[in-house]
C-alpha positions in Angstrom: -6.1 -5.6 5.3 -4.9 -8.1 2.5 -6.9 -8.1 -0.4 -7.2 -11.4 -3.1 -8.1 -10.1 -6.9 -9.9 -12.4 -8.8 -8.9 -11.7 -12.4 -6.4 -9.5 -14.0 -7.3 -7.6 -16.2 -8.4 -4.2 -16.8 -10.4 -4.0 -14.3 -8.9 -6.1 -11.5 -5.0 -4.9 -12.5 -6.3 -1.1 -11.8 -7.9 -2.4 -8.8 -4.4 -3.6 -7.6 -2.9 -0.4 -8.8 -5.3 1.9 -6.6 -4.8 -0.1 -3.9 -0.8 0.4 -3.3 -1.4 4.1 -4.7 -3.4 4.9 -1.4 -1.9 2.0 0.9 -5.1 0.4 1.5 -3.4 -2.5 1.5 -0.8 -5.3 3.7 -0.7 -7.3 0.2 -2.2 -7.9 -2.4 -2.6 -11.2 -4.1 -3.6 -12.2 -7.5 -5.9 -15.4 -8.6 -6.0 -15.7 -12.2 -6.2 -19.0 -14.4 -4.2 -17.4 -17.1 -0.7 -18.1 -16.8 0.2 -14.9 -18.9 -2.1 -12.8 -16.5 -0.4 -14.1 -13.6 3.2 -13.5 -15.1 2.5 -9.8 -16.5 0.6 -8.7 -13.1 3.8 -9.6 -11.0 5.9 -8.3 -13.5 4.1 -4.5 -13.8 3.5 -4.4 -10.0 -0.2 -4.7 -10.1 -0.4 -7.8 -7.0 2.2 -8.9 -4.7 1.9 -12.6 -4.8 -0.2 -15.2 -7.4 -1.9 -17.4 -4.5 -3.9 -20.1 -4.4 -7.6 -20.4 -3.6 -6.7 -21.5 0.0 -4.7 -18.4 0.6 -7.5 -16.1 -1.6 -10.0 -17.1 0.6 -8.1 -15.9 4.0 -7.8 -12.6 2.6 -9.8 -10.0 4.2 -11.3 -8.8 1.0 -12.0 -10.6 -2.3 -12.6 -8.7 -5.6 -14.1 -10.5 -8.4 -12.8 -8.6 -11.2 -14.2 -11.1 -14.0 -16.8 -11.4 -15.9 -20.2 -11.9 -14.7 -20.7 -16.0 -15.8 -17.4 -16.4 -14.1 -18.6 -14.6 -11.2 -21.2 -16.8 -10.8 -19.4 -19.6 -11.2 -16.8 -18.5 -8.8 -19.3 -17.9 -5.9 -19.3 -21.9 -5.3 -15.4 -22.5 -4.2 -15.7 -19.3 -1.8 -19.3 -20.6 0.1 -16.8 -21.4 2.7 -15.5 -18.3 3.6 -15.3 -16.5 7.3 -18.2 -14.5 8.1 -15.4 -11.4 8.5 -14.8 -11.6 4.8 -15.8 -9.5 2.4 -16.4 -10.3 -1.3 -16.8 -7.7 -3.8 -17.8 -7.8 -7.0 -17.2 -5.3 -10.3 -19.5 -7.3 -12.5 -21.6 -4.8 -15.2 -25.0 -6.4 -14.2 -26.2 -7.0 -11.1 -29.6 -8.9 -10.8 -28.6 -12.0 -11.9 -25.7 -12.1 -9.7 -27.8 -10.8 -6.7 -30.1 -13.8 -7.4 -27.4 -16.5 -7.7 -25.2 -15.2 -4.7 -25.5 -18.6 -2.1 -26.9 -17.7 1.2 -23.9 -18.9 3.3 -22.3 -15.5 1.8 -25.1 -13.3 1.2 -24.0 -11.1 4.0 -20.5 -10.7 3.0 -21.1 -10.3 -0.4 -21.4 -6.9 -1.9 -22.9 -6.3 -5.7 -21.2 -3.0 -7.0 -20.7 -1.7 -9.9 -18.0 1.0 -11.2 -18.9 3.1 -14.2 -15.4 3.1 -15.9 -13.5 1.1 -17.8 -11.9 1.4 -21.3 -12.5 -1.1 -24.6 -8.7 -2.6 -23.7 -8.1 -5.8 -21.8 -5.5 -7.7 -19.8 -3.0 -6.8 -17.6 -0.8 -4.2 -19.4 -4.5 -2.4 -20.1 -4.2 -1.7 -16.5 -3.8 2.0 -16.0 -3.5 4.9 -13.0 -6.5 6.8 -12.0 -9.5 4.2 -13.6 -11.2 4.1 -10.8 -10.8 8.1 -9.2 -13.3 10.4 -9.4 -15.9 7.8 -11.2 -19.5 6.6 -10.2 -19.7 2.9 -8.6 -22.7 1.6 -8.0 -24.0 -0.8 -4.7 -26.8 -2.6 -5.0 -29.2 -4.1 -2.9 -27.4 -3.6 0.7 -30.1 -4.2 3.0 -28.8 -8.2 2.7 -25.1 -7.4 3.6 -23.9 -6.5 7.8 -22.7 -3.5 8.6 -19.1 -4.6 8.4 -18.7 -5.1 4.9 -21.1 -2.4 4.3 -18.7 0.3 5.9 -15.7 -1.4 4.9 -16.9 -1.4 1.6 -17.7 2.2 1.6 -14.4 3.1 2.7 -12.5 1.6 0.0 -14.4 3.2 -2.3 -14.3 6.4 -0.5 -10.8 6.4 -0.1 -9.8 5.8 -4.0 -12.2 9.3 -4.5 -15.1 7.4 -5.6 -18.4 8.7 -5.6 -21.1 6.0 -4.4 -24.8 5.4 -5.8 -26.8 3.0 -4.0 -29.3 1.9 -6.4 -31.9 -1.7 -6.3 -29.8 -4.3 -9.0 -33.0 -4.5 -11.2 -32.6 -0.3 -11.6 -29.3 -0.8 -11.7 -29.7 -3.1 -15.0 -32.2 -0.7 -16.4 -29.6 2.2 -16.0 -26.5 0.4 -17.2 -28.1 -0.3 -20.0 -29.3 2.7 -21.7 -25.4 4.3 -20.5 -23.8 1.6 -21.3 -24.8 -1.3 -22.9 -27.1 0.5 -25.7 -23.9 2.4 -26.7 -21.9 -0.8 -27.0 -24.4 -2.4 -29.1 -24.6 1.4 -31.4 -20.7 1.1 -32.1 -20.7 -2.3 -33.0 -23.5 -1.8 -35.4 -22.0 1.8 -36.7 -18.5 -0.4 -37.3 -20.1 -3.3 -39.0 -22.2 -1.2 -41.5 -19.5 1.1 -42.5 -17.0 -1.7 -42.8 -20.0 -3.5 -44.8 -20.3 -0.6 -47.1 -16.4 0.9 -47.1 -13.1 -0.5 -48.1 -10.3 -0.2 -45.6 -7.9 2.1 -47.9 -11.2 4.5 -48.0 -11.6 4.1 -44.1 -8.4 4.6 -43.1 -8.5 7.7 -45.4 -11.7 9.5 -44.4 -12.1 8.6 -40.9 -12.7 11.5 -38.8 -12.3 12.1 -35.4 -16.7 11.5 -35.1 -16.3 8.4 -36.5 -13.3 7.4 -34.9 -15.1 8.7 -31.4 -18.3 6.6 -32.2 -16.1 3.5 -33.2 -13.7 3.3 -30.3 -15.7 0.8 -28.0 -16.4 -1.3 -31.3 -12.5 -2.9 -29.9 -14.1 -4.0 -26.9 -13.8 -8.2 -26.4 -16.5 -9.9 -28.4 -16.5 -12.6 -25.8 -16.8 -9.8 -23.1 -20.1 -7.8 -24.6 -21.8 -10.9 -25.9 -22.3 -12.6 -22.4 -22.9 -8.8 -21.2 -25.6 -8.5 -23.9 -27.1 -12.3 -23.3 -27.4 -11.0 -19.1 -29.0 -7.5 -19.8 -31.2 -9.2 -22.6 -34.5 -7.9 -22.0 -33.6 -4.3 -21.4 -31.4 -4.1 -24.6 -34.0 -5.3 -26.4 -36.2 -3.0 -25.4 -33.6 0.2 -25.5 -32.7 -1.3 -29.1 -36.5 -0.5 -30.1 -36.4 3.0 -28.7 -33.4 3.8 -30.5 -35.0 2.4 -33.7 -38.2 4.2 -33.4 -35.5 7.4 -32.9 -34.0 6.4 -36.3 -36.7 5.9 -37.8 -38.5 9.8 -37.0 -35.0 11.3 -38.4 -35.2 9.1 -41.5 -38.6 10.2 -42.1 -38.1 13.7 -41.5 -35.0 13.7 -44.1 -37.6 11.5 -46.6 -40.4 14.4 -45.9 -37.5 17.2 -46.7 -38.9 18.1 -42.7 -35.5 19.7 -42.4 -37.8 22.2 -39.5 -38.4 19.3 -36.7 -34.8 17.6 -38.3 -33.3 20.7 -36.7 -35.8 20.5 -33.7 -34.5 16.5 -33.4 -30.5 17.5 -33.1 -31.2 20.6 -30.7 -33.3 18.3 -28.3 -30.4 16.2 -28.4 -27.9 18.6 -28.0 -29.4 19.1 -24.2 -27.9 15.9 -23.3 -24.0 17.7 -22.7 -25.9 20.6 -20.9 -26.5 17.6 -18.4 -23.1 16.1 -18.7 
């Protein structure tokens, strides 16, 4: 099959890289607006060819590897497409792109989701093995025929994925509280200890804790803001949680309650029992 990556970055560059490292593909061509995108993806192998829209959309499959508005927006010059071609998308939040997909593609378009990805971006952030062994996500697949439905599957199949099938507005829920809450955490943890610390005293005393906790405070600004805007509601709502969470271990340390304090951690130390 030839395959057409929309956007190449992180996401869309490993995409390209997983797909020569198991020969799923004839070629693969690149679509990117960004000059620099298109000249380091030829350059460190990632696509075959930069191609136009007109060739993209003859490709048998077309991966939107950008962000979610740009998903969106993109689904308008592909309404056009042959019924034989699937579109795939690796957007983090899924219901408003299910509800915004036109109905001339609804078939061929499948919503997934793979849980990886790293706080880098671009093309040279493109790296072996993102995608292997991880967790992607399809949503709402009773819309989609059973051709891009099993050729779907077997892409991800044969890069070692593991599939979920899960309903978009579920999916949201999930994403959040695994990812999005997390996001939000670090960015919050970097901004109060840059707030409160000068940089000779960070770069002095930073640990590896903090230094785990802060890593995904380097994701793109742009990036988690529009991701944060689209999974609104539920962060709000996981925000509150994890306040009310705060605010019991802030009591117990103001009550000298170091009993339940110690109950507090050991309840949360179950979590890498699970993991």
């Amino acid at each position: 099959m030839t395959f057409g990556i929309v956007g190449l970055g992180l996401m869309g560059g490993s995409f390209g890289k997983a797909l020569k490292k198991y020969n799923l593909a004839i070629n693969v061509y690149g679509y990117d607006h960004n000059k620099v995108h298109q000249s380091q993806a030829l350059e460190l192998g990632l696509v075959d060819k930069i191609c136009t829209l007109e060739e993209l959309k003859k490709c048998d499959v077309i991966i939107l590897a950008i962000p979610v508005d740009g998903i969106i927006a993109f689904m308008q010059h592909i309404k056009d497409i042959d019924i034989n071609t699937t579109v795939i998308d690796l957007g983090s939040t899924k219901e408003i792109i299910v509800n915004n997909i036109p109905t001339s593609i609804r078939k061929n378009f499948i919503a997934a989701h793979p849980m990886t990805g790293t706080e880098k971006f671009g093309p040279k952030s493109a790296i072996d093995n993102l995608y292997e062994e991880k967790i992607v996500v399809l949503c709402n697949l009773e819309d989609n025929s059973a051709l891009h439905i099993e050729r779907t599957k077997n892409i991800f199949e044969n890069m070692n994925m593991k599939i979920v099938y899960m309903d978009a507005k579920e999916h949201d829920i999930h994403a959040c509280y695994m990812s999005h809450l997390p996001h939000a955490i670090s960015f919050g943890l970097a901004y109060t200890v840059m707030d409160h610390e000068a940089p000779r005293e960070i770069i002095t005393l930073a640990a590896g804790g903090f230094r785990d906790m802060s890593r995904i405070a380097k994701s793109s600004a742009d990036m988690w803001n529009d991701i944060f805007r689209q999974n609104r509601d539920n962060l709000i709502e996981s925000l509150g949680i994890f306040e009310k969470n705060m605010s019991d271990a802030k009591q117990m340390l103001i009550d000298e309650d170091y009993e339940n304090l110690s109950k507090w951690i050991n309840k949360a130390n179950n979590l890498h029992k699970i993991l």
